[in-house]
C-alpha positions as CSV (number, residue, x, y, z in Angstrom):
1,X,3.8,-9.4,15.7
2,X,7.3,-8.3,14.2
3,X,8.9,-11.4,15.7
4,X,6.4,-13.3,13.1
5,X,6.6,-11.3,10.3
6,X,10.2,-10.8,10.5
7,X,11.8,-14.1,11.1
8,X,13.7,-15.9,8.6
9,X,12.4,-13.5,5.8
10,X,14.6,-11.1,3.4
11,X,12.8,-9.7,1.4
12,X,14.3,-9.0,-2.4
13,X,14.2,-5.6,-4.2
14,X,15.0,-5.5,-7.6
15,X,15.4,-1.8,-7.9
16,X,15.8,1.0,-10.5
17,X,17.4,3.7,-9.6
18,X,14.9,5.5,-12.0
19,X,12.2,5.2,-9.5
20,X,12.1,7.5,-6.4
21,X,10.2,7.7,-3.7
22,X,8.3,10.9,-2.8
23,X,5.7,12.5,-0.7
24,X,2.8,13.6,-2.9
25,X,3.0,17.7,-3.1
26,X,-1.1,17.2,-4.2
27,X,-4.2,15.1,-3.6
28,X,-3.5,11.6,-4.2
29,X,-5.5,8.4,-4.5
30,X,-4.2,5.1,-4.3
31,X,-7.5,3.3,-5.9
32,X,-7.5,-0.8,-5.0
33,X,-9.5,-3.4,-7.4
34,X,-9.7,-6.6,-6.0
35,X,-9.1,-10.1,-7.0
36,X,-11.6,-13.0,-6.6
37,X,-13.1,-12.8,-3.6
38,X,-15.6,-14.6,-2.3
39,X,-17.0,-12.3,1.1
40,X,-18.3,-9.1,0.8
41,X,-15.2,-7.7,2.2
42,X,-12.4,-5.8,-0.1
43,X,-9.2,-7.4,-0.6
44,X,-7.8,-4.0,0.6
45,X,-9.9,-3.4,3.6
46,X,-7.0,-4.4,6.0
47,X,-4.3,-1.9,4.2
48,X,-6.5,0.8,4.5
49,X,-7.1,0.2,8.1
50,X,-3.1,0.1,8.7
51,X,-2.6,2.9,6.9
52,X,-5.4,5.4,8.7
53,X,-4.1,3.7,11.9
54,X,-0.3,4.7,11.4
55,X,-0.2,7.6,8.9
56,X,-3.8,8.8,8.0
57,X,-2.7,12.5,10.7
58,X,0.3,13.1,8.8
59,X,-1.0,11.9,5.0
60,X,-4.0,14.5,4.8
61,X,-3.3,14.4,0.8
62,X,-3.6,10.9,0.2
63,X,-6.0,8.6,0.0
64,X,-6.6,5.0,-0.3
65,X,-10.0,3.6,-2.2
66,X,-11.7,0.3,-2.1
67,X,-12.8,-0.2,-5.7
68,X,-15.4,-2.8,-6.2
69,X,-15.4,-4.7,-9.2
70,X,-18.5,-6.4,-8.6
71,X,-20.4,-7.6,-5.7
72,X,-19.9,-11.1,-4.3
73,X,-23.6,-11.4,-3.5
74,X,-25.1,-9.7,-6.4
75,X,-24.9,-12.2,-9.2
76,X,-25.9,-9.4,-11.6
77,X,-22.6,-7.4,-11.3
78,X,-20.7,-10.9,-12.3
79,X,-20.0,-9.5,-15.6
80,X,-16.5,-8.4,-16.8
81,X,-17.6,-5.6,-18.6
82,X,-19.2,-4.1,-15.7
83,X,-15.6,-4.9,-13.6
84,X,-14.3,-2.3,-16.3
85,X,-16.9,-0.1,-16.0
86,X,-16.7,0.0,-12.5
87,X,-13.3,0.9,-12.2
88,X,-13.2,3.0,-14.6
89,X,-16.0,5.4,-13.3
90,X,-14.1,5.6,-10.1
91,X,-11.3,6.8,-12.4
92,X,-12.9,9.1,-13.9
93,X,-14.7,10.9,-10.3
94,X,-10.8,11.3,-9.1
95,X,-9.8,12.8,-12.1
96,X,-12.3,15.8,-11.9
97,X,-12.0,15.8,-8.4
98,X,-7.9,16.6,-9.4
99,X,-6.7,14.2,-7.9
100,X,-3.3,12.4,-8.8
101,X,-3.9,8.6,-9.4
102,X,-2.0,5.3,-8.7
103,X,-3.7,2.3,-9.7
104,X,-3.5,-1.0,-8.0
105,X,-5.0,-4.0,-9.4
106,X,-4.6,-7.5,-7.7
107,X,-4.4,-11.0,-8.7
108,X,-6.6,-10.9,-12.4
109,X,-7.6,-7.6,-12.2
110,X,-3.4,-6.1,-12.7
111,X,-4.3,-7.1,-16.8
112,X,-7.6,-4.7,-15.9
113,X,-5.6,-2.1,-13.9
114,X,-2.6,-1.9,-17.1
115,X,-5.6,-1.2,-19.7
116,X,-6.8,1.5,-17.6
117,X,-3.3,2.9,-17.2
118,X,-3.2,2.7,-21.1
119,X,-6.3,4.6,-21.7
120,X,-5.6,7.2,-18.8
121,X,-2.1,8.0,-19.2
122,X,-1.7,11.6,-17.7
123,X,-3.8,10.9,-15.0
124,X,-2.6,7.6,-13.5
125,X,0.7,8.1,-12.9
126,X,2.2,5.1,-10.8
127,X,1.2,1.7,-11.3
128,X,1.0,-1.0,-8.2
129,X,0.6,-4.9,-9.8
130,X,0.2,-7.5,-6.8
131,X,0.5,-11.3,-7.6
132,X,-0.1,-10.2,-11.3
133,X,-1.8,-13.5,-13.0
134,X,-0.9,-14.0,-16.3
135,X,-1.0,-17.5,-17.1
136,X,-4.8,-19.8,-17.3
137,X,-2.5,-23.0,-17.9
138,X,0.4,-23.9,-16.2
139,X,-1.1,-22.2,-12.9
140,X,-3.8,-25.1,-13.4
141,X,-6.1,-21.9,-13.1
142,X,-9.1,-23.4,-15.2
143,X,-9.3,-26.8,-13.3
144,X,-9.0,-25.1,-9.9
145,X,-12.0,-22.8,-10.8
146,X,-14.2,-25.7,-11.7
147,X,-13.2,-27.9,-8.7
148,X,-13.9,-25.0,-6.3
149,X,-17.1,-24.2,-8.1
150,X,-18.0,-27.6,-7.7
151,X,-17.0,-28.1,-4.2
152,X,-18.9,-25.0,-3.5
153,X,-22.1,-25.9,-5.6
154,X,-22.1,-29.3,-2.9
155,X,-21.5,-27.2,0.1
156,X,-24.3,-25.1,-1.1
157,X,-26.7,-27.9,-1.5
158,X,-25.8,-29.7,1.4
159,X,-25.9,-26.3,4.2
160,X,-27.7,-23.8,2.0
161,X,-28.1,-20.6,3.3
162,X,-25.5,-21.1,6.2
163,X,-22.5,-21.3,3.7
164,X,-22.7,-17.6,3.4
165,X,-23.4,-16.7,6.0
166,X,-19.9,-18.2,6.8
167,X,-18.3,-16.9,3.9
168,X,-20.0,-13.4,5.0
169,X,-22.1,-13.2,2.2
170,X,-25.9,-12.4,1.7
171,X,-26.3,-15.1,-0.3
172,X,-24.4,-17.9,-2.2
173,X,-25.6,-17.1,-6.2
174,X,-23.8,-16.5,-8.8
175,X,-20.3,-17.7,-7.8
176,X,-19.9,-19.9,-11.5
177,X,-20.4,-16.8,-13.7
178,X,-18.3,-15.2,-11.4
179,X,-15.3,-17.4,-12.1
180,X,-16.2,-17.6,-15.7
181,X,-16.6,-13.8,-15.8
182,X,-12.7,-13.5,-14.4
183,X,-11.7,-15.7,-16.6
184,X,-12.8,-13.8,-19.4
185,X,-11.4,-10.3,-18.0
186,X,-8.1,-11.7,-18.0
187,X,-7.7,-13.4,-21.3
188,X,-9.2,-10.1,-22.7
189,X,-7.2,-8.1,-20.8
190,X,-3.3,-9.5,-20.6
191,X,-2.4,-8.4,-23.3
192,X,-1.8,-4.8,-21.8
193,X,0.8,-5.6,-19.6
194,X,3.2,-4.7,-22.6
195,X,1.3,-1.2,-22.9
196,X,2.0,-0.3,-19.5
197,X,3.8,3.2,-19.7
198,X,4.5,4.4,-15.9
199,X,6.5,3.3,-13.0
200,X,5.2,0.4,-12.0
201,X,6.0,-1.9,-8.6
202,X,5.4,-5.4,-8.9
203,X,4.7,-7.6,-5.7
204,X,4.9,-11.5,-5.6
205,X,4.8,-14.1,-2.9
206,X,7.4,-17.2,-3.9
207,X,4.8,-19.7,-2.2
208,X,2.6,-18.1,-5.3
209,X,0.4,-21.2,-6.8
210,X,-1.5,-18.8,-9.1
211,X,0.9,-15.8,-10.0
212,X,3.3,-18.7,-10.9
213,X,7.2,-18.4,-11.7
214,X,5.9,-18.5,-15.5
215,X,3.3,-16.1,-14.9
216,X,6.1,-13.3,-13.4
217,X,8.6,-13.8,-16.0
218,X,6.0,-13.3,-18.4
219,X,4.6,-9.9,-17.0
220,X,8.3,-8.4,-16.1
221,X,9.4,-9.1,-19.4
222,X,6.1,-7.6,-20.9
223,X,6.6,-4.1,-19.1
224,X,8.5,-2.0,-21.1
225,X,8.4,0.9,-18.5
226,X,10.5,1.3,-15.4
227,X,9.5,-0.7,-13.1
228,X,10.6,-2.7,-9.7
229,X,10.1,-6.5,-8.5
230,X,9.4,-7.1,-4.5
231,X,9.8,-11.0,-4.1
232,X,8.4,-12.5,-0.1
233,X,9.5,-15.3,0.4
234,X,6.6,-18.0,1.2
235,X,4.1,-15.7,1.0
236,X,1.5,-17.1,-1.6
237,X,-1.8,-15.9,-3.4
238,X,-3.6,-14.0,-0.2
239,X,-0.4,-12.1,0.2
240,X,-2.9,-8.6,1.3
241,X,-5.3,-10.9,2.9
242,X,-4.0,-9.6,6.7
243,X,-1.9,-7.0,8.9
244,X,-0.8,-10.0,10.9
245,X,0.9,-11.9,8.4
246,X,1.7,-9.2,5.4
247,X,2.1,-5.9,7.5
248,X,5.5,-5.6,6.0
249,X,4.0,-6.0,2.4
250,X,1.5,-2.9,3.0
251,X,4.6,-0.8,3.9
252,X,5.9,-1.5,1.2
253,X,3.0,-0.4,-0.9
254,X,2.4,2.8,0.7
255,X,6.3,3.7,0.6
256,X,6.3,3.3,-3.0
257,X,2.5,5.8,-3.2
258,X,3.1,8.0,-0.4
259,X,6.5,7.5,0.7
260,X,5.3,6.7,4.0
261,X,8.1,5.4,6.9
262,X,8.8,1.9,7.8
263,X,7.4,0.7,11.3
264,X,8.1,-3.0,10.9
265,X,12.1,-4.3,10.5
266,X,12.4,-6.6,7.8
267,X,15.6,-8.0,6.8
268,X,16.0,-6.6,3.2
269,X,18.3,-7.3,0.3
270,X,18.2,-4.6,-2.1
271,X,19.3,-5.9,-5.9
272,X,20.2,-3.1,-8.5
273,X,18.0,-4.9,-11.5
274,X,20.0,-5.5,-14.9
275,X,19.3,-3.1,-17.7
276,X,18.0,-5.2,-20.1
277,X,18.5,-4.1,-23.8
278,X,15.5,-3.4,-25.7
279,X,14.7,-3.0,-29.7
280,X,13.6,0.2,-29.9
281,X,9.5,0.5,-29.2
282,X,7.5,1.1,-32.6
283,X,4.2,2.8,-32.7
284,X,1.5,3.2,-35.1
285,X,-0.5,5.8,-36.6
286,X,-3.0,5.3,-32.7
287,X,0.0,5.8,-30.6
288,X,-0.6,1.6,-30.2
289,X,2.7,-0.4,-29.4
290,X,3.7,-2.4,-32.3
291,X,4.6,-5.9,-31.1
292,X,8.0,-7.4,-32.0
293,X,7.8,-10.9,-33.7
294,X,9.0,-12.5,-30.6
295,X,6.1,-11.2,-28.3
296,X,3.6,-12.2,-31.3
297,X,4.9,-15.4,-31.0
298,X,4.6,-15.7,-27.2
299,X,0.9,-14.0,-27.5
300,X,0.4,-17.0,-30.0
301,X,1.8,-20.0,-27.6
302,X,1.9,-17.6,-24.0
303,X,2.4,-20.9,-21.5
304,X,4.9,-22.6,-23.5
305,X,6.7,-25.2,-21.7
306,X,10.2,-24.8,-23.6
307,X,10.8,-20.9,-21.9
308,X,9.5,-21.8,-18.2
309,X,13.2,-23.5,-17.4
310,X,15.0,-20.8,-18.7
311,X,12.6,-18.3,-17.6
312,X,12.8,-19.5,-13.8
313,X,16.7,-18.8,-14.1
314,X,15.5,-14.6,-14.1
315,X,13.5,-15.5,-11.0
């Protein structure tokens, strides 16, 4: 398995030396939302099972939690409010249970996670974004949505029931509202990527067809906090989909939570990240972020084609 995951792949680090790496001194849950998915299994269901597998004996204080957003075969949970309300029950159980939080949100649900993060700031104190979508344009993330909703509804009418059973799915409703419903949470939600206040790890596949170039710059430039960049090369979109082919990218997931060892070799090139200078952040009378004219702007015209050039040069 490490000849696979290892060959012809350097991995980049854009560190801060601000971030370190610790062993949690108290309970600690690392809670997981997923991205789209379209079987009843969790987009984190294969981390969790590496990480009882290889540290679970010697990690007693730290935990890793599935949170479900919604349902793939319960049409009536297709609703982004409920996403947030899901997620942010679960926040609320570990926080009474005093536990120490670090968030994870993938694909659409990282603009979820970083509101979250806003709203529980003392309690969630690390923030994990992987393949962080930002952009609904220039990703060609509309037209894909229809064309697979389509391709699905025909799949559905042609095999019927068997098509989730495939899929491993009680049944095939819903999946339209779904997409629309994601849709929704993320326009809704972007917009807190700038109001993100922790240390926060970013993870991105170069192969990436929906986290796009443009859609990176836009959320590493958004984070004012500290915060690190993992690029894999080739990896794309399903980059937590398997052990087999992103073992290397759970390590270093729970390295950054729990500071768990490295099994897996990986050749690694580690890349001191450039301190950017910053106006000075301005806050309102609700401790809200008051946006420069520049990020207005963006907000106003966020998949301009004039910055992607000069924004793939930071990339």
């Amino acid at each position: 398995m490490e000849d696979n995951l290892t060959k012809n792949l350097q991995v980049i680090k854009e560190t801060d030396p601000e971030i370190t790496f610790k062993k949690p001194s108290k309970k600690t849950a690392l809670l997981c939302t997923n991205g789209f998915q379209n079987s009843d299994t969790h987009d984190s269901a294969q981390m969790l099972e590496y990480f009882n597998a290889n540290f679970g004996k010697d990690y007693p204080e730290c935990e890793i939690v599935p949170v479900h957003l919604y349902a793939p075969s319960d049409p009536k949970t297709h609703h982004s409010h409920l996403f947030e309300k899901n997620l942010e029950n679960t926040i609320k159980k570990y926080i009474a249970e005093g536990y120490d939080i670090i968030l994870m949100g993938y694909s659409f649900s990282g603009a979820l996670c970083c509101k979250m993060q806003h709203k529980y700031k003392k309690a969630i104190r690390r923030m994990i974004l992987v393949a962080p979508v930002y952009d609904t344009i220039l990703n060609n993330m509309i037209p894909n949505y229809i064309g697979y909703a389509w391709k699905f509804h025909k799949l559905n009418k042609k095999y019927g029931a068997r098509v989730a059973k495939t899929m491993g799915r009680n049944t095939t409703k819903g999946m339209v509202s779904l997409l629309l419903s994601i849709f929704s949470s993320l326009l809704s939600n972007r917009k807190y990527f700038r109001l993100v206040s922790c240390d926060t790890l970013i993870i991105w596949g170069t192969d990436d067809k929906l986290c796009t170039i443009h859609s990176m710059s836009k959320v590493n430039k958004k984070i004012h906090s500290h915060h690190i960049l993992y690029k894999y090369p080739h990896m794309t979109h399903g980059i937590l989909k398997t052990i087999k082919d992103n073992g290397i990218v759970f390590e270093d997931i729970l390295h950054y939570s729990f500071d768990t060892p490295f099994i897996l070799e990986k050749n690694t090139q580690n890349v001191v990240k450039k301190q950017e200078v910053k106006s000075t952040v301005k806050y309102d009378s609700d401790g809200e972020v008051i946006p420069s004219f520049n990020e207005i702007f963006t907000d106003i015209d966020p998949d301009g084609d004039k910055e992607t050039s000069r924004e793939q040069e930071g990339l």
